[in-house]
C-alpha positions in Angstrom: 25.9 21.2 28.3 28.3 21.7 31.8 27.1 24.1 34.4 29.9 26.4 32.8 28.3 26.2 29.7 24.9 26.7 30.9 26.0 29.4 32.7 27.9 31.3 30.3 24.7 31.1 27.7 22.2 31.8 30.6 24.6 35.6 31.0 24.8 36.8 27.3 21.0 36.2 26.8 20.3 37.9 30.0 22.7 41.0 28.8 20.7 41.1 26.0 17.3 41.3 27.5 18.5 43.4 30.3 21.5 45.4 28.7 21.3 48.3 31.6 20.1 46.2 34.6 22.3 48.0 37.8 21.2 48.0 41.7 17.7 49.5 42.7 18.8 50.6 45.5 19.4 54.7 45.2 22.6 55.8 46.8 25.4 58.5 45.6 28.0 57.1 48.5 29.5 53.7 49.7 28.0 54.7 53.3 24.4 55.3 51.8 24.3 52.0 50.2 25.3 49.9 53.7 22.3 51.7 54.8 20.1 51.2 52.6 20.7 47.4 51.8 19.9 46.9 55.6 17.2 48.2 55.5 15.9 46.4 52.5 15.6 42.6 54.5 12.2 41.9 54.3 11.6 45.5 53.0 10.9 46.5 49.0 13.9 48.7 47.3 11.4 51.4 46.1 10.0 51.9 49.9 13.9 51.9 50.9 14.7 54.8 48.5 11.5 57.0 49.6 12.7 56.3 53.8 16.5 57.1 53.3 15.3 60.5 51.9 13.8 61.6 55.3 17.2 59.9 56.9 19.8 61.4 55.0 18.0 64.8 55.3 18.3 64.7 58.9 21.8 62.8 59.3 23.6 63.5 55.7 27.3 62.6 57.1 28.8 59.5 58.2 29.6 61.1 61.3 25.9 62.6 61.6 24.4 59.4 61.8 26.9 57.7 64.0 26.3 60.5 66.8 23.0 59.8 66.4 20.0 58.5 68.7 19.1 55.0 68.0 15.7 56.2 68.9 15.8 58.8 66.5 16.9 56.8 63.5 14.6 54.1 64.4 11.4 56.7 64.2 12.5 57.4 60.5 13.3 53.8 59.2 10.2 52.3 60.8 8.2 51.9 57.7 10.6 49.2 55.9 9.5 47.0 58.7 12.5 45.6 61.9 13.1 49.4 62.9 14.4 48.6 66.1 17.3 46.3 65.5 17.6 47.7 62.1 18.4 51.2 63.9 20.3 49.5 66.3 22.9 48.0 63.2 22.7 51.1 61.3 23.9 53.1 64.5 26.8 50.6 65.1 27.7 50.1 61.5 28.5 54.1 61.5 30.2 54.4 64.9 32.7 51.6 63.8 33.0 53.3 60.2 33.8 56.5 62.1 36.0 54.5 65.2 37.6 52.2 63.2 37.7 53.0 59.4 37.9 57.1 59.4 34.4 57.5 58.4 34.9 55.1 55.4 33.9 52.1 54.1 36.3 49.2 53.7 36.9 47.7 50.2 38.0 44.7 51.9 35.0 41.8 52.2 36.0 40.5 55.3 36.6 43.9 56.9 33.2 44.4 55.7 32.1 41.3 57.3 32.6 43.0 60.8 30.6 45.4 60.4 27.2 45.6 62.5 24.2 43.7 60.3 26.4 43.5 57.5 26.3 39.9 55.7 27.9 37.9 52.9 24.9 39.3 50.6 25.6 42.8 52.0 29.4 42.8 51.5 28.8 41.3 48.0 26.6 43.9 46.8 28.6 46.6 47.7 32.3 45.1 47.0 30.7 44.5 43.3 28.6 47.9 43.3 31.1 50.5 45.0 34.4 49.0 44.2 33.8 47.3 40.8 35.5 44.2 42.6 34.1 40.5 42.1 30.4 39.5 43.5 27.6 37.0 43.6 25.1 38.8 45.6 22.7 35.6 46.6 19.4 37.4 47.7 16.0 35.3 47.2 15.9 35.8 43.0 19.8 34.7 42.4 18.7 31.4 45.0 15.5 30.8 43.2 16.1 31.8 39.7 19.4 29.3 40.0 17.6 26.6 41.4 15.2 26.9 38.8 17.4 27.4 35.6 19.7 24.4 36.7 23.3 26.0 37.9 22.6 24.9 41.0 20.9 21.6 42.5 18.2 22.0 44.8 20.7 24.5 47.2 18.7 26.8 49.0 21.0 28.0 51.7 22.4 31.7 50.6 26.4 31.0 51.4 26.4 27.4 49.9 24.8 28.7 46.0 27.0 31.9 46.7 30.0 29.2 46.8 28.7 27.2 43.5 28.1 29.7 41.3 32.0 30.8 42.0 32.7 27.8 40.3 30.9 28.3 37.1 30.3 32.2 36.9 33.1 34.6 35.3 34.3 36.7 38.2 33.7 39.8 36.1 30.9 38.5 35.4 29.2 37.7 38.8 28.0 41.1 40.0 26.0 42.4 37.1 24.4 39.1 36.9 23.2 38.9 39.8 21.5 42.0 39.4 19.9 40.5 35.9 18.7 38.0 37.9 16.9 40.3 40.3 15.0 42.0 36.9 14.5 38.7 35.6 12.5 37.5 38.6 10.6 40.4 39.2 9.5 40.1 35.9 9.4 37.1 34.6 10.3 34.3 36.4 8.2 35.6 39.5 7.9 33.6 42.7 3.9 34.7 43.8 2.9 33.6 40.2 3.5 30.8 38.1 6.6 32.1 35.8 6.1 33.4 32.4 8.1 30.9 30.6 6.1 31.7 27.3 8.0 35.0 27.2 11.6 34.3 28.7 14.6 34.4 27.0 15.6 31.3 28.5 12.7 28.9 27.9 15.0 26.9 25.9 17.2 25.9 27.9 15.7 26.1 31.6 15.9 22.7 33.5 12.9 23.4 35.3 10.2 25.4 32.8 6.9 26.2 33.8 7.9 25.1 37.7 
């Protein structure tokens, strides 16, 4: 079986297990989402979701937040851990929205790419998410669960598996399979714990079972 093939059998069996599987992060607007997936580095979505409340009630606009202290934000945001430089991105990324891009966000990925603390995993996520445009969002399941599963060989480093699974992923595929992947490892092919390979839809076929 080629990396293609592997590939293309590893996404059907995954939209089968996980026919509704969509971002975890909870956001209503492009903007909110930039936000949030900041502040998720080293931080859990479901803690991310409960902090934006308090920050969104205080600064709901674009413009809002870009006028606002970065002390200020950073007192909110503090609990998903980095508040100080995470404030300090989350301040910039809105004054350049609001300087640069009319208080929106771009649906261009490098024009995303300039934005304060925004990063090749960021500007996936919401090119895929927001503007139903191609993605391969490579956060820690996509690198693991890949590694593991046999799609890509021994590549931890986030840009270089972003750049091999382009090869063997359908582009229309990319985005929603990469948030499959983020179920799957949470669930089942965990990284704390040995993975439950007795009850994955892929135990077949994994290069790497029960490692």
């Amino acid at each position: 079986m080629t990396k293609k093939q592997l590939a293309k059998e590893i996404i059907e069996r995954l939209k089968r297990e996980y026919p509704d599987a969509g971002c975890t992060l909870d956001y209503d607007d492009a903007w909110k989402l930039l936000v949030s997936v900041r502040l998720a580095a080293q931080c859990t979505d479901a803690r991310v979701n409960v902090v934006v409340e308090g920050l969104y009630e205080k600064y709901p606009s674009v413009e809002a937040l870009a006028a606002a202290d970065v002390d200020d934000i950073e007192a909110i945001v503090r609990p998903c851990g980095l508040g100080r430089s995470k404030a300090r991105d989350i301040s910039g990324c809105m004054k350049m929205l609001m300087e640069k891009y009319d208080g929106k966000v771009p649906d261009d990925f490098d024009e995303l790419l300039k934005l304060p603390g925004v990063g090749r995993k960021s500007a996936n996520l919401i090119m895929g998410d927001v503007f139903g445009k191609p993605a391969i969002v490579t956060d820690t399941h996509c690198i693991r669960l890949t590694n593991r599963m046999g799609l890509v060989d021994d590549v931890k480093e986030p840009k270089k598996v972003e750049m091999a699974l382009w090869k063997i992923i359908p582009p229309e595929e990319g985005s929603d399979f990469c948030h499959r992947l983020v179920y799957h490892g949470r669930e089942v092919c965990t990284a704390r714990t040995k993975p439950y390979c007795d009850k994955c839809c892929l135990n077949d076929i994994c290069k790497k079972k029960g490692v």
